[in-house]
Every structure is written in structure tokens, then in C-alpha cells.
PyMOL Python script that loads the backbone (N, CA, C, O; Angstrom):
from pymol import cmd

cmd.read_pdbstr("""\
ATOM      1  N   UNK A   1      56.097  31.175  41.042  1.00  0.00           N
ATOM      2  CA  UNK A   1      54.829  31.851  41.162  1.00  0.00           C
ATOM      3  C   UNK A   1      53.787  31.106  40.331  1.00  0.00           C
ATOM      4  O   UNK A   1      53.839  31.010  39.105  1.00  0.00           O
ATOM      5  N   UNK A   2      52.878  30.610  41.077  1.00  0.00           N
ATOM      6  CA  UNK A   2      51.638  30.034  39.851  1.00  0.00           C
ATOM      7  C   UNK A   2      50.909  30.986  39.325  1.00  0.00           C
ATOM      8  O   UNK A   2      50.553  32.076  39.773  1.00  0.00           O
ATOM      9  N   UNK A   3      50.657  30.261  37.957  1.00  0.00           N
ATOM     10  CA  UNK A   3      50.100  31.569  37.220  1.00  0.00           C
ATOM     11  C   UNK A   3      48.590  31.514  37.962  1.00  0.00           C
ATOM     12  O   UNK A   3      48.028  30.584  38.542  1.00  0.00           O
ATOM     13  N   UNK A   4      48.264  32.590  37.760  1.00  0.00           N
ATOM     14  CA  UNK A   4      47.011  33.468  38.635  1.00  0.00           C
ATOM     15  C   UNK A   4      45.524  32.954  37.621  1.00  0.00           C
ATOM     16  O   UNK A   4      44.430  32.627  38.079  1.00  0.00           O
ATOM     17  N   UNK A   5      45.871  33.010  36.354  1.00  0.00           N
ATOM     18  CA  UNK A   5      44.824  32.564  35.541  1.00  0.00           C
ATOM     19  C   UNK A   5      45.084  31.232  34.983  1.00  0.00           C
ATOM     20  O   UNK A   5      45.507  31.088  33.836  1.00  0.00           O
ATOM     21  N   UNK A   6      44.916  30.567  35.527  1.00  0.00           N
ATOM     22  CA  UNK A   6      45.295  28.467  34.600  1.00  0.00           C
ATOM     23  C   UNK A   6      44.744  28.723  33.262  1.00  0.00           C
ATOM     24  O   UNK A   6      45.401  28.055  32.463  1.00  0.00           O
ATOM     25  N   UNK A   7      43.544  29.604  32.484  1.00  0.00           N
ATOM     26  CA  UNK A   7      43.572  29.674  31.301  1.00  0.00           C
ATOM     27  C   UNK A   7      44.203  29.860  30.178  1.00  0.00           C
ATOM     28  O   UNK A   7      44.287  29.437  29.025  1.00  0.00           O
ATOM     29  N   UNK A   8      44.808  30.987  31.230  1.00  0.00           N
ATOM     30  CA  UNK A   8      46.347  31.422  29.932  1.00  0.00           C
ATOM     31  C   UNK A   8      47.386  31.156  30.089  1.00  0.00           C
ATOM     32  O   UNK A   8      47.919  31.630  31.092  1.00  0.00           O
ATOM     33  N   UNK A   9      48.217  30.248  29.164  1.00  0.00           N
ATOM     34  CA  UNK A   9      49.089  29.849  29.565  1.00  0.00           C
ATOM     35  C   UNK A   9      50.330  30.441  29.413  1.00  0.00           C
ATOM     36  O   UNK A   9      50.588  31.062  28.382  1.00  0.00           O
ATOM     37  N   UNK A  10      51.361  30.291  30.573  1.00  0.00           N
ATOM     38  CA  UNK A  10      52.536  30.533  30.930  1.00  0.00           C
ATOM     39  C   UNK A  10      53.047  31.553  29.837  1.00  0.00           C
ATOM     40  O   UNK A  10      53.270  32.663  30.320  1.00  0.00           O
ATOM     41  N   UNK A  11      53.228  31.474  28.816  1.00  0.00           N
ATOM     42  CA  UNK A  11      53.990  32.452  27.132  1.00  0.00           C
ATOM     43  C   UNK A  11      52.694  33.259  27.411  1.00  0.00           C
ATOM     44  O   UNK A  11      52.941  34.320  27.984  1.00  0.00           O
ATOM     45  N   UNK A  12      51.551  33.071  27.192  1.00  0.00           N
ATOM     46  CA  UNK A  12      50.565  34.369  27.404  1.00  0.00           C
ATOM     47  C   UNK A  12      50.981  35.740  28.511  1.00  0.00           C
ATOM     48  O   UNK A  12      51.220  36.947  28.488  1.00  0.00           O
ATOM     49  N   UNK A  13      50.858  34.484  29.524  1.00  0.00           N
ATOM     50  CA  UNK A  13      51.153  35.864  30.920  1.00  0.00           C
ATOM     51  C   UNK A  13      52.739  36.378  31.295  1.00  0.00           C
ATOM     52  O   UNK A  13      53.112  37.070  32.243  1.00  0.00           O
ATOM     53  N   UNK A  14      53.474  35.811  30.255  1.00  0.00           N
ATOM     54  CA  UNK A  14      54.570  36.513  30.193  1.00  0.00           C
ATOM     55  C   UNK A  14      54.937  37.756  29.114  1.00  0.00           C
ATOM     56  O   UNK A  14      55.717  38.704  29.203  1.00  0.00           O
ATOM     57  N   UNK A  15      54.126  37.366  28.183  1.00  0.00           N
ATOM     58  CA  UNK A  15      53.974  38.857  26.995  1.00  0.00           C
ATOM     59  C   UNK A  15      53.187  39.520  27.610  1.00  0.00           C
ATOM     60  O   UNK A  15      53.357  40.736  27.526  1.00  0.00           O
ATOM     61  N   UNK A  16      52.376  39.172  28.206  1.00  0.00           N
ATOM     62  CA  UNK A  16      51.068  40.284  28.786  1.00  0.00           C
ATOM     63  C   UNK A  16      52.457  41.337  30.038  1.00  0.00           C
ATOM     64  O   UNK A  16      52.605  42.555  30.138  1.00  0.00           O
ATOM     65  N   UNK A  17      53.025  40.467  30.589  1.00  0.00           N
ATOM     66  CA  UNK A  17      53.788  41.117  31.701  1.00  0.00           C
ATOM     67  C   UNK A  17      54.858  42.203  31.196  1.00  0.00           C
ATOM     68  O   UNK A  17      55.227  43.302  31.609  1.00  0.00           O
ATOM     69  N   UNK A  18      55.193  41.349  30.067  1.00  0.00           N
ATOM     70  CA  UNK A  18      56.783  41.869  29.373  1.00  0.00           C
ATOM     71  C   UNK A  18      55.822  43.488  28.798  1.00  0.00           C
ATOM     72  O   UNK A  18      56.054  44.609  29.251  1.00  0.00           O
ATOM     73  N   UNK A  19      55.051  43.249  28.020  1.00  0.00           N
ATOM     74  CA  UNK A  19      54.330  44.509  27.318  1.00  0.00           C
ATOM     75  C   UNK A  19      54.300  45.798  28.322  1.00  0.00           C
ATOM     76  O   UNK A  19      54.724  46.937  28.123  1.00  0.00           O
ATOM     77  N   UNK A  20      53.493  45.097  29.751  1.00  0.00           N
ATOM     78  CA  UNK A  20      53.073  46.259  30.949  1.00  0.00           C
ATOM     79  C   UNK A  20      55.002  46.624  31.130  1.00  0.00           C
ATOM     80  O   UNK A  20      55.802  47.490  30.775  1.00  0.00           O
ATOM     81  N   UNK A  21      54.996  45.647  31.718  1.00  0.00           N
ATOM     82  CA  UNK A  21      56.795  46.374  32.281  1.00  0.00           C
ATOM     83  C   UNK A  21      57.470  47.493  31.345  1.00  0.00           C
ATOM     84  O   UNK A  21      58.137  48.426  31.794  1.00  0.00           O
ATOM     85  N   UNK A  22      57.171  47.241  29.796  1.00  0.00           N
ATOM     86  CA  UNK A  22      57.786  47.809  28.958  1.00  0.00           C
ATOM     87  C   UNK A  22      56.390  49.490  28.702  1.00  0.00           C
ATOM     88  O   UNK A  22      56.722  50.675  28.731  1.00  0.00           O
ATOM     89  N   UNK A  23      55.674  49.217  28.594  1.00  0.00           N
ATOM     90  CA  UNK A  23      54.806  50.502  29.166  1.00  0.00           C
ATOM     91  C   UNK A  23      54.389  50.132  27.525  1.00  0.00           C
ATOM     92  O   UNK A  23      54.817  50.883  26.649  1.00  0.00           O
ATOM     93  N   UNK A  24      53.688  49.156  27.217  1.00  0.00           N
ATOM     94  CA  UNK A  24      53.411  49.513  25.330  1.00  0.00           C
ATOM     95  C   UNK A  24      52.201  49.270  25.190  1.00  0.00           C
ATOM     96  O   UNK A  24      51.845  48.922  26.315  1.00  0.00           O
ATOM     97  N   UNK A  25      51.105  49.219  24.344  1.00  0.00           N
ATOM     98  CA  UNK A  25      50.081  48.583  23.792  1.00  0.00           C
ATOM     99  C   UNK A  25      50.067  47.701  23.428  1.00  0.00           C
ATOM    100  O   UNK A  25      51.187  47.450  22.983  1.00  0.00           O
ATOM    101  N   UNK A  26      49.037  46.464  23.227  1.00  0.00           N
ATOM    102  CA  UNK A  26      49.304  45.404  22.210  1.00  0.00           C
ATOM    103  C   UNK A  26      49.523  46.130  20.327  1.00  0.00           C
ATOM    104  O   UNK A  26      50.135  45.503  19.463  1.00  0.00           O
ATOM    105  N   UNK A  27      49.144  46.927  20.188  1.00  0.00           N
ATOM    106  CA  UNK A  27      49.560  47.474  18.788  1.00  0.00           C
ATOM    107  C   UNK A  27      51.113  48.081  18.984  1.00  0.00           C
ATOM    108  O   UNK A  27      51.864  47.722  18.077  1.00  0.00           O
ATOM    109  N   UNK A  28      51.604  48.761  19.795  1.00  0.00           N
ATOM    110  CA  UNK A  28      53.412  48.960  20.200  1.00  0.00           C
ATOM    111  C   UNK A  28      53.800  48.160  20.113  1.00  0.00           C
ATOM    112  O   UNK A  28      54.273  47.997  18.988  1.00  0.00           O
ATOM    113  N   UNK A  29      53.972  47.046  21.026  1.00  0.00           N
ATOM    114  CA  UNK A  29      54.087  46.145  21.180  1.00  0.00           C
ATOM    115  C   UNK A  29      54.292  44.801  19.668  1.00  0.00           C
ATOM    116  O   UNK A  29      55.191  43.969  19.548  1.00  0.00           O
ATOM    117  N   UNK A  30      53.345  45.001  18.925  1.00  0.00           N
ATOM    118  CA  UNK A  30      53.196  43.809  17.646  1.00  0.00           C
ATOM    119  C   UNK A  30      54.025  44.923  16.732  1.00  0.00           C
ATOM    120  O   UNK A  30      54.921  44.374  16.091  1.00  0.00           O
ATOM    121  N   UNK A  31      53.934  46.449  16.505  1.00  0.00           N
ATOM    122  CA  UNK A  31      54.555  46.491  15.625  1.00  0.00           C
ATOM    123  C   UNK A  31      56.159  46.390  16.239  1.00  0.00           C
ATOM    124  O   UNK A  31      56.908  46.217  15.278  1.00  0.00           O
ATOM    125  N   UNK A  32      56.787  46.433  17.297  1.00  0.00           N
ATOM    126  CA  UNK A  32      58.395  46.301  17.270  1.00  0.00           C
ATOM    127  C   UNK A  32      58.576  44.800  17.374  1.00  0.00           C
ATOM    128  O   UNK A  32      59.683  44.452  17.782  1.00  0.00           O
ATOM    129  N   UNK A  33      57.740  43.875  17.095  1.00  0.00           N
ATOM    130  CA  UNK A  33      58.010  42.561  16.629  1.00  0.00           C
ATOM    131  C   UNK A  33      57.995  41.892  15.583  1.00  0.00           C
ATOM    132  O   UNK A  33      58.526  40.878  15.130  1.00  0.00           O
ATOM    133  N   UNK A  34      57.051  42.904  15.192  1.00  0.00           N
ATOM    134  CA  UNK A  34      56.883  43.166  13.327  1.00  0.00           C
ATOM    135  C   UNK A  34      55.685  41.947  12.804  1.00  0.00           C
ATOM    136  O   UNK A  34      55.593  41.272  11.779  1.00  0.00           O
ATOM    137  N   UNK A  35      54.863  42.048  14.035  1.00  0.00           N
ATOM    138  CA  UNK A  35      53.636  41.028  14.016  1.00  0.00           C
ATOM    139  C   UNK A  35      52.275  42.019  14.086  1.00  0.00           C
ATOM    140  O   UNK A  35      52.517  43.225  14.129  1.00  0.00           O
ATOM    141  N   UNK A  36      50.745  41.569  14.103  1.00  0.00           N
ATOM    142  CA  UNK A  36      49.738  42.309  14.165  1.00  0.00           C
ATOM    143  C   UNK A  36      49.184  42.328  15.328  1.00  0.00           C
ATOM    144  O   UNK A  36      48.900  41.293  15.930  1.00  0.00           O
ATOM    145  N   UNK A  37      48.981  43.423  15.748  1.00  0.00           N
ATOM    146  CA  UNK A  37      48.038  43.327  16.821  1.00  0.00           C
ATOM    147  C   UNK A  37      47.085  42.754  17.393  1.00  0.00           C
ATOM    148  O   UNK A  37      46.780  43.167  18.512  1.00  0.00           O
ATOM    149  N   UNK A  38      46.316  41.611  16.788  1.00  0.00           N
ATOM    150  CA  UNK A  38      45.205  40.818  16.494  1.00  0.00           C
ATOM    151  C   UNK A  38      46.681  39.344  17.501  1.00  0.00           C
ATOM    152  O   UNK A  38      46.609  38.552  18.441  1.00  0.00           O
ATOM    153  N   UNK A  39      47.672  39.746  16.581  1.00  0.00           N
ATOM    154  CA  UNK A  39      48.529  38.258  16.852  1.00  0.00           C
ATOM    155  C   UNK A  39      48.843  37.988  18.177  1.00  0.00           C
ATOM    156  O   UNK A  39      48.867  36.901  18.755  1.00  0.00           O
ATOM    157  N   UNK A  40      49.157  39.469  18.726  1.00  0.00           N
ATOM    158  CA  UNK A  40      49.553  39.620  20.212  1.00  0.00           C
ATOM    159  C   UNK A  40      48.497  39.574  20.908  1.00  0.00           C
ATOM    160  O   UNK A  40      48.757  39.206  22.054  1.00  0.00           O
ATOM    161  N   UNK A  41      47.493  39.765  20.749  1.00  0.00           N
ATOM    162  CA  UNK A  41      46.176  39.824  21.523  1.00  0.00           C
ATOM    163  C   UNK A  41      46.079  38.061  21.688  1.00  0.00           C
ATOM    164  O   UNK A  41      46.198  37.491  22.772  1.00  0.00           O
ATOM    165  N   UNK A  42      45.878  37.473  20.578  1.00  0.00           N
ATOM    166  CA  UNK A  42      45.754  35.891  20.548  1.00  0.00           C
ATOM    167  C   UNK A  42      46.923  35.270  21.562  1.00  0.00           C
ATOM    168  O   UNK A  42      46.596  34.382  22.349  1.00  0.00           O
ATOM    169  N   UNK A  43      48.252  35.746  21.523  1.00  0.00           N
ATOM    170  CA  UNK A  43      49.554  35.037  22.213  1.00  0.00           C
ATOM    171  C   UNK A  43      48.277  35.279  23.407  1.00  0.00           C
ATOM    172  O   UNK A  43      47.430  34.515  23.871  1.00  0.00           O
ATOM    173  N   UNK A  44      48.530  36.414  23.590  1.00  0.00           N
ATOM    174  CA  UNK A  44      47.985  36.595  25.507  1.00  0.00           C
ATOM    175  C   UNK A  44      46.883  35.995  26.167  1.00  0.00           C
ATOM    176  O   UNK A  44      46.839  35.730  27.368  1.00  0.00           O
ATOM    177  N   UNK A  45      45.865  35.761  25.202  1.00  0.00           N
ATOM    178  CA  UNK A  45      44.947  35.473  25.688  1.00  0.00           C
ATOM    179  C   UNK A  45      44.485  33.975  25.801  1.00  0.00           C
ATOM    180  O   UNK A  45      43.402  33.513  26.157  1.00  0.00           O
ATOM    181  N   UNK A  46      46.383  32.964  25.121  1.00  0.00           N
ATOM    182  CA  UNK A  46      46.259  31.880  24.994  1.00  0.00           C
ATOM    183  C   UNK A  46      45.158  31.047  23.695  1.00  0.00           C
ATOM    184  O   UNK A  46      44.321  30.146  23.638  1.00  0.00           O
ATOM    185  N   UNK A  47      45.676  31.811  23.004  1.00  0.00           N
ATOM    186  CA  UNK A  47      44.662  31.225  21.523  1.00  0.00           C
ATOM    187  C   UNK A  47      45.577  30.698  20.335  1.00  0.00           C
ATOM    188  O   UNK A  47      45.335  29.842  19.484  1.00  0.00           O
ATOM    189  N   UNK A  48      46.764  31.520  20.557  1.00  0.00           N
ATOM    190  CA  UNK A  48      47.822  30.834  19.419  1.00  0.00           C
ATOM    191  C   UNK A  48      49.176  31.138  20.034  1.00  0.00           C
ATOM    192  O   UNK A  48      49.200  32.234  20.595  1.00  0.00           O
ATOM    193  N   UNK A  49      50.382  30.406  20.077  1.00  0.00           N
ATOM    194  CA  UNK A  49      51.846  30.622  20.317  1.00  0.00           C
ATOM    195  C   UNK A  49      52.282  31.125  19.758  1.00  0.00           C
ATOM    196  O   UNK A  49      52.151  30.844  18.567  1.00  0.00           O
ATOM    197  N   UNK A  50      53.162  32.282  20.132  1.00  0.00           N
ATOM    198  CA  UNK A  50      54.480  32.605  19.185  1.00  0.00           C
ATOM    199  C   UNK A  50      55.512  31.993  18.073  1.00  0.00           C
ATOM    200  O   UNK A  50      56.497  31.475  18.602  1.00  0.00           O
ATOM    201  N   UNK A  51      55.503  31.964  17.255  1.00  0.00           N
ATOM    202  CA  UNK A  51      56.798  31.730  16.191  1.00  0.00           C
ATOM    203  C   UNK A  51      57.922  31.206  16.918  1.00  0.00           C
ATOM    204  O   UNK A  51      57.941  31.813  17.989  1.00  0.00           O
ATOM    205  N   UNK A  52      58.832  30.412  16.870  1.00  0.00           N
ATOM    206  CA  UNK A  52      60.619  30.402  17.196  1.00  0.00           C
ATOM    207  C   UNK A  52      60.839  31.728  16.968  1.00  0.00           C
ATOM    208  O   UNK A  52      61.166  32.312  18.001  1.00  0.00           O
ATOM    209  N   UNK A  53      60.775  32.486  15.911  1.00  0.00           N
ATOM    210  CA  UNK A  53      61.457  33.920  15.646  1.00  0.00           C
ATOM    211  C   UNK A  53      60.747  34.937  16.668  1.00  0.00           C
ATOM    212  O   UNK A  53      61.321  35.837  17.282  1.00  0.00           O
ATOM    213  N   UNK A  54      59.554  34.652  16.717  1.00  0.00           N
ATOM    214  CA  UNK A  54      58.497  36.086  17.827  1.00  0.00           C
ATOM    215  C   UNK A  54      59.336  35.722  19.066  1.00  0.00           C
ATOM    216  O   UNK A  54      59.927  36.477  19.838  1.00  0.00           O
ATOM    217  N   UNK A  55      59.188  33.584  19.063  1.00  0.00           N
ATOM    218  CA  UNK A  55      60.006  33.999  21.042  1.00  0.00           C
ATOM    219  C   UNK A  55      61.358  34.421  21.120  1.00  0.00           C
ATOM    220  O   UNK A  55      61.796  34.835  22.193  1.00  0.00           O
ATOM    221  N   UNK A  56      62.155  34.356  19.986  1.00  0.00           N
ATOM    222  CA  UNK A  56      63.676  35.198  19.975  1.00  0.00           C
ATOM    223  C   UNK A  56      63.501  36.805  19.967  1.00  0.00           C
ATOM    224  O   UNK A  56      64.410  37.383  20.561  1.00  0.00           O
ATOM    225  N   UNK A  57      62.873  37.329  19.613  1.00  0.00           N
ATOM    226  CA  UNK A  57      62.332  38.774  19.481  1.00  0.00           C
ATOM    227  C   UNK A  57      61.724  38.733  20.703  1.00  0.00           C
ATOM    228  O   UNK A  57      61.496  39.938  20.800  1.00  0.00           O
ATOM    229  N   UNK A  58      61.334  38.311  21.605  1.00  0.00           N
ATOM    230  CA  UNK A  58      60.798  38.658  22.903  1.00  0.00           C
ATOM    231  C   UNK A  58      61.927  38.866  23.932  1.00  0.00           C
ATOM    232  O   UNK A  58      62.383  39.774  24.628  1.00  0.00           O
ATOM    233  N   UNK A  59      62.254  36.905  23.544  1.00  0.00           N
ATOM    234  CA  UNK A  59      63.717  36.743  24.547  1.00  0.00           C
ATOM    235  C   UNK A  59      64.538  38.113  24.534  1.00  0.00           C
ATOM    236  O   UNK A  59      64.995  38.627  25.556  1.00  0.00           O
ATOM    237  N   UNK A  60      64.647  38.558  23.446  1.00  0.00           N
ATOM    238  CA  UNK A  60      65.992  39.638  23.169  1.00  0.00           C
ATOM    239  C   UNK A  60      65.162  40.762  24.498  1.00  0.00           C
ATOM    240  O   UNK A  60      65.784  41.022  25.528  1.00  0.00           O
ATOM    241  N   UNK A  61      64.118  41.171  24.319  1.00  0.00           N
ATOM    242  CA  UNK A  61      63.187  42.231  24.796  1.00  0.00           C
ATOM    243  C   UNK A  61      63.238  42.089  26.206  1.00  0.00           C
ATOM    244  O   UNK A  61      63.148  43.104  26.896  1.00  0.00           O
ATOM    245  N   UNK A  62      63.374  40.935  26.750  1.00  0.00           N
ATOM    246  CA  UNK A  62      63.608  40.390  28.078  1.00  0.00           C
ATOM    247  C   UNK A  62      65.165  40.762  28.941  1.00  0.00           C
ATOM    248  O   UNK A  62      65.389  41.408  29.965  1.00  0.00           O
ATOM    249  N   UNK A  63      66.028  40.045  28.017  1.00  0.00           N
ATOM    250  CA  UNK A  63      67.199  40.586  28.195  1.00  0.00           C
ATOM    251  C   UNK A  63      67.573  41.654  28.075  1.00  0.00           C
ATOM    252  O   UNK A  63      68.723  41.912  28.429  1.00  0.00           O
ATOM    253  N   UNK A  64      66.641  42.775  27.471  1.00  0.00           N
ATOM    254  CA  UNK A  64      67.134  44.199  27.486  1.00  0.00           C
ATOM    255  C   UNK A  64      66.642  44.946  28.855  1.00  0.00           C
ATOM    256  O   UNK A  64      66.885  46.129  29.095  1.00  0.00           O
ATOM    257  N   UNK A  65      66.109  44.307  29.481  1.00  0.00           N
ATOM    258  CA  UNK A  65      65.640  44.605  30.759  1.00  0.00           C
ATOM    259  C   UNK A  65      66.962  44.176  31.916  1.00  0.00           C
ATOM    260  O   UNK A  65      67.091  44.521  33.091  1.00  0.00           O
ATOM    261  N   UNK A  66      67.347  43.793  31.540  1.00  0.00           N
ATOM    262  CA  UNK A  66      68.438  42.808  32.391  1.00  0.00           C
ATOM    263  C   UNK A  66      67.881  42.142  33.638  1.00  0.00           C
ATOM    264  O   UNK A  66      66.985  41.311  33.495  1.00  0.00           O
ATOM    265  N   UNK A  67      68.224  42.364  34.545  1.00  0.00           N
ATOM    266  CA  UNK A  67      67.692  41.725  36.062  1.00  0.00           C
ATOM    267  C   UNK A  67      66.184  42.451  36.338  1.00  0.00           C
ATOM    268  O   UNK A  67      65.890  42.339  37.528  1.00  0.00           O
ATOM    269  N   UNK A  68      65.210  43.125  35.593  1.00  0.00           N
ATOM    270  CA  UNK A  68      64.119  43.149  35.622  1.00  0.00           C
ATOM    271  C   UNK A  68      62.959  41.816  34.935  1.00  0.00           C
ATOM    272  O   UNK A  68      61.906  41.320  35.336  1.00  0.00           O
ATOM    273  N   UNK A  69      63.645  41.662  33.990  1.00  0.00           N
ATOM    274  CA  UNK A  69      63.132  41.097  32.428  1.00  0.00           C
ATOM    275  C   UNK A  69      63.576  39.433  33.394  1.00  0.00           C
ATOM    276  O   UNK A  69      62.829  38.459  33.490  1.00  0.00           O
ATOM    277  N   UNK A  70      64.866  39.560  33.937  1.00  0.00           N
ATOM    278  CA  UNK A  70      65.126  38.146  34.379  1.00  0.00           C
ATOM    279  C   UNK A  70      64.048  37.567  35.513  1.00  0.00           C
ATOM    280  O   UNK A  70      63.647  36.405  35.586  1.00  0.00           O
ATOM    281  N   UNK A  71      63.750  38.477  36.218  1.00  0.00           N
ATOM    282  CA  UNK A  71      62.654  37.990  37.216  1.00  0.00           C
ATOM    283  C   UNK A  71      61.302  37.843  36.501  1.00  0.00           C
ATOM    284  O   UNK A  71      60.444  37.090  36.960  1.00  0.00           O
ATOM    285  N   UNK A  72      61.086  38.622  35.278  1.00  0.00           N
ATOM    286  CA  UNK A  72      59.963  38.474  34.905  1.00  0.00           C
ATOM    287  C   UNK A  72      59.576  37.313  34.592  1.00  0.00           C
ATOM    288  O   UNK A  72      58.534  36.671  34.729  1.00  0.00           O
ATOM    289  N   UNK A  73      61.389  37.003  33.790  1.00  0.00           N
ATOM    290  CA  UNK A  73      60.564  35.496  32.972  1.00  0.00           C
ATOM    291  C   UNK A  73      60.782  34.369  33.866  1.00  0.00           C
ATOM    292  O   UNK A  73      60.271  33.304  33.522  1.00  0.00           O
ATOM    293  N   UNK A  74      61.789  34.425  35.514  1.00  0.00           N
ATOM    294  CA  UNK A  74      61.215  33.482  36.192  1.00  0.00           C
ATOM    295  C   UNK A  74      60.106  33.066  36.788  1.00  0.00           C
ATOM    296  O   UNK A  74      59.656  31.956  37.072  1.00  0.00           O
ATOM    297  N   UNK A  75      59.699  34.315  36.943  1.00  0.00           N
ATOM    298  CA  UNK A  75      57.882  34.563  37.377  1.00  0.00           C
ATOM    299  C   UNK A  75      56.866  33.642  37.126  1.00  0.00           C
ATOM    300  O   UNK A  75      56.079  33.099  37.901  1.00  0.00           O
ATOM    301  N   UNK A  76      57.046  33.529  35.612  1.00  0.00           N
ATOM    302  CA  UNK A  76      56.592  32.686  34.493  1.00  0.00           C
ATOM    303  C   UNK A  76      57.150  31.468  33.638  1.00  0.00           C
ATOM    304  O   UNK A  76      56.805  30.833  32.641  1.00  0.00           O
ATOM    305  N   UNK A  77      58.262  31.475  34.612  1.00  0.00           N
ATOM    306  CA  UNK A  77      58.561  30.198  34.081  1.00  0.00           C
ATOM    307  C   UNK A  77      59.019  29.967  32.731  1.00  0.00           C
ATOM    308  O   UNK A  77      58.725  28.934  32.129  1.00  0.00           O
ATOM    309  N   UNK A  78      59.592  30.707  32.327  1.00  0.00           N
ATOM    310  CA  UNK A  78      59.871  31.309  30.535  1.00  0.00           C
ATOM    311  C   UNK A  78      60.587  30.326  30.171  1.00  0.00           C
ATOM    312  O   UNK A  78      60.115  29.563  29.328  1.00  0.00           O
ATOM    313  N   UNK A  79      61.817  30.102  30.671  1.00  0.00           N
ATOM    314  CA  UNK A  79      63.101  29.313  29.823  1.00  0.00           C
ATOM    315  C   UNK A  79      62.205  27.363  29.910  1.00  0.00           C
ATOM    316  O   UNK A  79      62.661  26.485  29.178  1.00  0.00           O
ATOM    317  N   UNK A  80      61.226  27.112  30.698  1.00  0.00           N
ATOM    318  CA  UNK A  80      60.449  25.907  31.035  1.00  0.00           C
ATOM    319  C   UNK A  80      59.512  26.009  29.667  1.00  0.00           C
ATOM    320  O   UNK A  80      59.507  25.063  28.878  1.00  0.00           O
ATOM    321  N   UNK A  81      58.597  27.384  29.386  1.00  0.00           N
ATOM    322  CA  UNK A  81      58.461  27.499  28.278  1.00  0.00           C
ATOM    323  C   UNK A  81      58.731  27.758  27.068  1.00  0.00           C
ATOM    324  O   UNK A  81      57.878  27.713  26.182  1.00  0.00           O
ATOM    325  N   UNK A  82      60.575  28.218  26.777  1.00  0.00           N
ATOM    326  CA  UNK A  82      60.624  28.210  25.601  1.00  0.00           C
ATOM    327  C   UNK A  82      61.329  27.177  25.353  1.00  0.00           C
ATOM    328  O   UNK A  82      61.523  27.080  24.142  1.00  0.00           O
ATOM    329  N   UNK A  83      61.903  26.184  26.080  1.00  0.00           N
ATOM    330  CA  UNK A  83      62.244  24.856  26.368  1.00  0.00           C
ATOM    331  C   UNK A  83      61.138  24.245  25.000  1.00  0.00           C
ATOM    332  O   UNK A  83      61.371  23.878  23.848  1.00  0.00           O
ATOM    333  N   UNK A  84      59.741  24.381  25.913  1.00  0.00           N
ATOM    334  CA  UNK A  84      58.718  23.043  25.050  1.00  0.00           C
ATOM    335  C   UNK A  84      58.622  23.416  23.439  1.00  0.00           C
ATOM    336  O   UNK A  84      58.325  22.510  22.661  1.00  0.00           O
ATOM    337  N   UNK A  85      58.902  24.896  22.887  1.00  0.00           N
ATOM    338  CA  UNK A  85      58.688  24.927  21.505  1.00  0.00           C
ATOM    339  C   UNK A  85      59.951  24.719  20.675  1.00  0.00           C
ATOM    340  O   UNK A  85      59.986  24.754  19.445  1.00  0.00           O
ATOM    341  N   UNK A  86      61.322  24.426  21.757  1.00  0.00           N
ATOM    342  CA  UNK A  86      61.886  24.317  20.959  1.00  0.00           C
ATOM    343  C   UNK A  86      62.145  22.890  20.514  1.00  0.00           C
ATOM    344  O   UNK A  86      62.571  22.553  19.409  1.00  0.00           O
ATOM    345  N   UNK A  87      61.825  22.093  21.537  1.00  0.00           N
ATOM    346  CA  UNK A  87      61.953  20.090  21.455  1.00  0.00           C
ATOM    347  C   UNK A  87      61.393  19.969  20.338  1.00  0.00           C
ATOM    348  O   UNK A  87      62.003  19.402  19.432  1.00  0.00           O
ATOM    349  N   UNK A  88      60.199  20.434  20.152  1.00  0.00           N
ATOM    350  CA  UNK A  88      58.942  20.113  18.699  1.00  0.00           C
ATOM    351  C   UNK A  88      59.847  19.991  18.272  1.00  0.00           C
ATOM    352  O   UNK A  88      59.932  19.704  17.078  1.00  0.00           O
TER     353      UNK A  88
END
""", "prot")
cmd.dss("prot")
cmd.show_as("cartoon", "prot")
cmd.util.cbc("prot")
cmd.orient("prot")
């Protein structure tokens, strides 16, 4: 699926997705990651990346979805993106 907005990239429109699927706020949402709301707003809107630890705390959040969470993050291309932060 190409992403719909080329601005935000791929890890953006997959927290933005993961959040809706999961029914949370960006403040729900940052506190069960144990990040700020300000932080999650920035992931989504493509202004700053997640941590190694935020994308393991997501990943987990993904997989608790099981075959929901799995289409999500093919959607988006997830494992292509958590691929590139982990080479760094």
C-alpha cells in the first residue's frame, strides 16, 4: 500500500494507525509507552523517530493484535522500517 501522505513517513503512519486500531489518544497512547505526548505527536507527524526501545514497545503492541497488528504493519511496511533503525 503506498503511503497516502509522502510527508509522513512510513513509522509515522504506522503509529498514527496502530493508536486508531487500538482506540487511544496520542496522550494514551505516550503514556503506555512511557513517552510524552508532544513525542508521539512528533513520531506521527514525521518530525522525530522513535527510540530502538519506543519501536520494541510498539512492535510488542503490534503483536498483541496478532493477525490485525500483522496487516497493519504490512500496510506500512514496518519490518522495511524497523530494518533501517536498526543497521545505524
Amino acid at each position: 500500500m503506498p503511503n497516502p501522505n509522502p510527508t509522513q513517513p512510513a513509522i509515522g503512519q504506522l503509529i498514527r494507525a496502530l493508536r486508531h486500531e487500538l482506540n487511544l489518544t496520542q496522550e494514551q497512547f505516550a503514556h503506555q509507552l512511557g513517552v510524552t505526548f508532544p513525542t508521539v505527536n512528533r513520531w506521527e507527524n514525521g518530525h522525530a523517530n522513535p527510540s530502538p526501545m519506543a519501536l520494541r514497545l510498539i512492535e510488542g503492541k503490534i503483536k498483541e493484535l496478532g493477525v490485525k497488528g500483522q496487516s497493519l504493519a504490512s500496510a506500512v511496511s514496518l519490518s522495511r522500517t524497523v530494518d533501517q533503525y536498526f543497521q545505524g
